[in-house]
N, C-alpha and C positions, 0 to 999 in steps of 0.2 A: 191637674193630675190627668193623664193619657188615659184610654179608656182600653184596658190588660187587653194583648192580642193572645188572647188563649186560639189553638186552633180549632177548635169544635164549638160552633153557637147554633142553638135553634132557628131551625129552616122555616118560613113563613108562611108558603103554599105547599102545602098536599091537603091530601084526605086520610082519614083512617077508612077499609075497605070492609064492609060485612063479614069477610073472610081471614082477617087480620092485617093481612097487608096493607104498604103506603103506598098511597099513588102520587107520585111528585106534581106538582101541578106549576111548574116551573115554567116549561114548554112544549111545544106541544106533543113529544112524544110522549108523557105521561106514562114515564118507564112507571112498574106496579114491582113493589120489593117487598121482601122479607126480612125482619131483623139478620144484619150483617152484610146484606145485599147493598151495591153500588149503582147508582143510575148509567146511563152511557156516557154521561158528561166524568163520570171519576169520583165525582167531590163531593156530590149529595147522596147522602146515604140513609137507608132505615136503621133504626135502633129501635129497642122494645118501648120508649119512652116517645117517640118521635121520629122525623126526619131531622139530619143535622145537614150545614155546612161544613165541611172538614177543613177547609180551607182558608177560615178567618185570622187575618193578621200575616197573614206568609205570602210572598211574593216572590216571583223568579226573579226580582231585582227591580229597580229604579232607573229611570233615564231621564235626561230634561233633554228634549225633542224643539223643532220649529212646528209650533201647529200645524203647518202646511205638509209635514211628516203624516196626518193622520189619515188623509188627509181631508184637509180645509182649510179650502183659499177664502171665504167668506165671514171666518170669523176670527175676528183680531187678528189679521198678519201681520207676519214678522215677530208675533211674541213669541218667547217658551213657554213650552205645555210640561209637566211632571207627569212621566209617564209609566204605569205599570202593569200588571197584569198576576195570574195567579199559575192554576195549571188546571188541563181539562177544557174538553171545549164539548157542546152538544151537538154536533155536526161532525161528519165524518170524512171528510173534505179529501178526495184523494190526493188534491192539487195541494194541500194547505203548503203557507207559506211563510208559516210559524210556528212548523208541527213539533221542533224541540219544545218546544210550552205548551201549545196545546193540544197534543197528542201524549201530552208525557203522563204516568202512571207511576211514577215514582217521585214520591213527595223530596224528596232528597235535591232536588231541584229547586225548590223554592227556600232556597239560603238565606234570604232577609226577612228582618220581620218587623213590623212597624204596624199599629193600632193606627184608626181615625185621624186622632184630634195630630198624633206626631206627624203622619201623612201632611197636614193638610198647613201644621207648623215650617216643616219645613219647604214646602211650596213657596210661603210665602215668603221666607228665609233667603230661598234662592231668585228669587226676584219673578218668579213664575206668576203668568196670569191667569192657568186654568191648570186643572189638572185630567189627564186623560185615562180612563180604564177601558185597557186596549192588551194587545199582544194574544190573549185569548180572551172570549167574550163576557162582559160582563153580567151578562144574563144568568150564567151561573155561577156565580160569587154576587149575586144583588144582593147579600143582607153584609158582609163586607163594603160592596162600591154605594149603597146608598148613605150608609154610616160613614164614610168616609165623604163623599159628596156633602153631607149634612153638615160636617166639621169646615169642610173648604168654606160652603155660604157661608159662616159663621163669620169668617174671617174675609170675606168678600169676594175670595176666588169663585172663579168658573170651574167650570161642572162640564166634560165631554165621555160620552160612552163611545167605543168604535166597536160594531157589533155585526153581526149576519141577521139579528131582527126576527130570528125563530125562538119566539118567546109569546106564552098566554095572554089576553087581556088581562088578566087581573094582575098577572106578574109586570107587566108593561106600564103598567098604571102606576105601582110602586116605585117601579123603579127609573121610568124618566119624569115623573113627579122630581125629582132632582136633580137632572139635566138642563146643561142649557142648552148645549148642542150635541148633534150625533152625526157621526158617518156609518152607514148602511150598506152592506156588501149585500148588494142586488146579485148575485153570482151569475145568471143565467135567467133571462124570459121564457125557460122551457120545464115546463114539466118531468120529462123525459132525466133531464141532465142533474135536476134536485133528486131526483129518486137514486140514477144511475151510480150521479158518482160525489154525492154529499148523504144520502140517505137519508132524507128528510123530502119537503114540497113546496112549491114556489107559493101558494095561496097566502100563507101564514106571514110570507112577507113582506107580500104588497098588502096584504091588510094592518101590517106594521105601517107601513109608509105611510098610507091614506090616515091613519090614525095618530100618526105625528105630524100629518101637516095640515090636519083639517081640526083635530083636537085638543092639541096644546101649542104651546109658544115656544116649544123648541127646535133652534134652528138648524135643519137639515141637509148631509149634501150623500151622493150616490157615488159609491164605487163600483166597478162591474170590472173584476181580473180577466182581460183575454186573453182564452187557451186556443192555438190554432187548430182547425177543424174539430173543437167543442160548441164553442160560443160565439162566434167570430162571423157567423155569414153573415150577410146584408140583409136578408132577411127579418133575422131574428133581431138585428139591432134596429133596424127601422121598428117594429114591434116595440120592443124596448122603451126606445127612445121616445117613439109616439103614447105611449102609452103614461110615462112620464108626464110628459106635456101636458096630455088631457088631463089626468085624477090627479096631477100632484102640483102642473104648471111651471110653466116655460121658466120660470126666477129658481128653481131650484140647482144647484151645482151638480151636473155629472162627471165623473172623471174615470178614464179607462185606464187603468193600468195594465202595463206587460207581467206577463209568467213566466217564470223560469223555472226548469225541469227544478221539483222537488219530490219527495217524502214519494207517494205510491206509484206517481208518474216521471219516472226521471227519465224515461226515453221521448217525450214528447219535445218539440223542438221549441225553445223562446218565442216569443213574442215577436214579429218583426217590429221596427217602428212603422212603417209604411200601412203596418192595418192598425196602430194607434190611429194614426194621423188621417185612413181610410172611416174609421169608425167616429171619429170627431166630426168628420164633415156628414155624414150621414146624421147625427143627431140634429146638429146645424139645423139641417136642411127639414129636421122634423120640429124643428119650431125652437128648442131648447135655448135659450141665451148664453149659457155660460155651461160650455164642454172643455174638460183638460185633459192631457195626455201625462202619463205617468209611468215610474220607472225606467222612465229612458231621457235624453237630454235633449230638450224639445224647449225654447226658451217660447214658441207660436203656442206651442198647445199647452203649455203652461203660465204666459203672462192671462191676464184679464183684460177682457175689451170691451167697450159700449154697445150693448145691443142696440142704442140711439143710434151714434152716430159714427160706430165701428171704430173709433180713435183706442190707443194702447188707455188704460185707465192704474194698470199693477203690472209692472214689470217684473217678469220672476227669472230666474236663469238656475236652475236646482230648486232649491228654497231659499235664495238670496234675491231680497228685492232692489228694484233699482228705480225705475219713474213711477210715480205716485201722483196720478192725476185724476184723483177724488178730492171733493174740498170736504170741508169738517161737516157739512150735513149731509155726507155722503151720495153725492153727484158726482155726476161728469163736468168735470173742467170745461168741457167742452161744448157741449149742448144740456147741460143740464139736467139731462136723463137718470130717474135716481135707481141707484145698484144694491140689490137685494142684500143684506149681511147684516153682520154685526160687526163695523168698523171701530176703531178708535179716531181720534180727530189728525195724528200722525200715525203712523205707521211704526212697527215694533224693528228693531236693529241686530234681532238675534242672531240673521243668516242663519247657514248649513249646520254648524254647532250641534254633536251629540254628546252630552257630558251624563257619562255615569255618576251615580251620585249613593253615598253611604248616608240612610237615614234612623 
């Protein structure tokens, strides 16, 4: 029996406050509410008896994705991920570039509806090896995506959150306790730009980071979206990138992706490729092993190569793979060099493949 997706369940973290209020204790703005009151994320709300989730069991829909969509090249490629999301996000992202979901305030969006155990059912149904809680971030739907993650183990699938990583320790703890892997939107190494134009602060993320790769077993890679003359100088990606290297080390996956004008910023101009492929080699050159280029058609900055002995190792061209020069204990064919991930002994055949999916 499926466990009922009612949409309102008791919320995990807050407090009750000397003065009556809840203080959500989700992340770290620790919005403080009134019965009736909404956090800034949307979803989490006070009521006289608690804080709830309003959002349990509703989803803006379903997708079976190529991992390498989340992305990540480093775990299990080439398979399908089951992928979804809710609505609301806790960042305020001018740039976001999924602001139809997670920007949205109107539950009337979230048209599907699917508990846990049927989630995680039909993952496996459709021949999925992980399932991904992504599109908006999971951090605020964790008493949904960990119940839902819970039912996937059950059944042996994987477990990926895609998240921006502005989330409490105690919430973090919860809630990648049931992850295997995660993609982290690093957004900017600047103070300035988290305040400016996400309203929120870069501190809380890299101490997400540090605390996913020095704390637990789950394995991690970095997105960083380039907006030109936001985030983009040489500067600040040598910082970045070095920075990486040192507190998280050189085996972790960064990957840059391009912007296109959306949601608050629609005059700002895309992405060139040229400062993907500028920003790749500066990471390079800070030590990093394994930098890709993203949202543009770059077969160089998206295959995988030996930090040994520079030979191709993952050939990517979109999210279609094509040479596969890792052996089953995940080496290099070639010098033997072993490559940070979580491989299968062959490689997954999904390709490019976006299949909406009714669950």
């Amino acid at each position: 029996m499926d466990t009922p997706s009612a949409d309102t369940v008791p919320a995990r973290h807050w407090t009750r406050l000397d003065d009556g209020r809840l203080r959500c204790d989700v992340c770290p703005r620790h919005c403080t509410l009134k019965a009736g009151q909404r956090g800034v994320c949307f979803v989490r709300a006070a009521e006289e008896d608690g804080m709830v989730l309003a959002t349990f069991g509703r989803s803006s829909g379903f997708c079976i994705d190529p991992v390498e969509k989340k992305p990540l090249n480093h775990f299990l490629p080439g398979t399908p991920i089951l992928s979804f999301g809710t609505a609301g996000c806790n960042l305020t992202c001018k740039f976001c570039q999924n602001w139809d979901i997670s920007k949205a305030k109107e539950f009337d969006r979230l048209t599907s509806r699917a508990g846990p155990e049927r989630i995680a059912r039909a993952a496996l149904e459709t021949g999925c090896s992980s399932v991904a809680f992504t599109y908006n971030d999971p951090v605020i739907f964790l008493e949904y995506a960990v119940d839902t993650a819970r039912a996937c183990h059950d059944l042996g699938l994987k477990t990926v959150a895609v998240t921006a990583g502005y989330v409490t320790p105690e919430a973090r703890s919860d809630l990648f306790a049931h992850m295997d892997a995660a993609n982290v939107d690093l957004k900017s190494f600047s103070e300035d730009f988290y305040h400016r134009l996400c309203t929120g602060h870069l501190q809380p993320v890299l101490d997400t980071l540090i605390w996913l790769k020095h704390e637990t077993t789950v394995w991690i890679e970095i997105t960083t979206l380039l907006i030109p003359g936001e985030n983009d100088g040489d500067e600040e990606l040598k910082a970045l990138s070095g920075w990486i290297a040192q507190a998280l080390g050189p085996d972790v996956p960064l990957h840059f992706s391009a912007f296109h004008p959306d949601w608050k910023m629609p005059d700002h101009a895309p992405t060139p490729p040229a400062t993907l492929s500028r920003a790749r080699s500066i990471a390079m050159a800070q030590g990093l092993h394994y930098v890709y280029t993203g949202n543009v058609h770059d077969p160089q900055g998206g295959s995988t190569w030996c930090p040994g002995c520079g030979q191709l190792l993952i050939e990517r061209d979109w999210y279609v793979l094509g040479a596969w020069n890792l052996t089953e204990e995940a080496t290099c064919k070639f010098c033997g060099h072993p490559i940070a991930g979580h491989f299968e002994k062959r490689p997954g055949n999904w390709g490019a493949k976006r299949l909406a999916v009714r669950i």
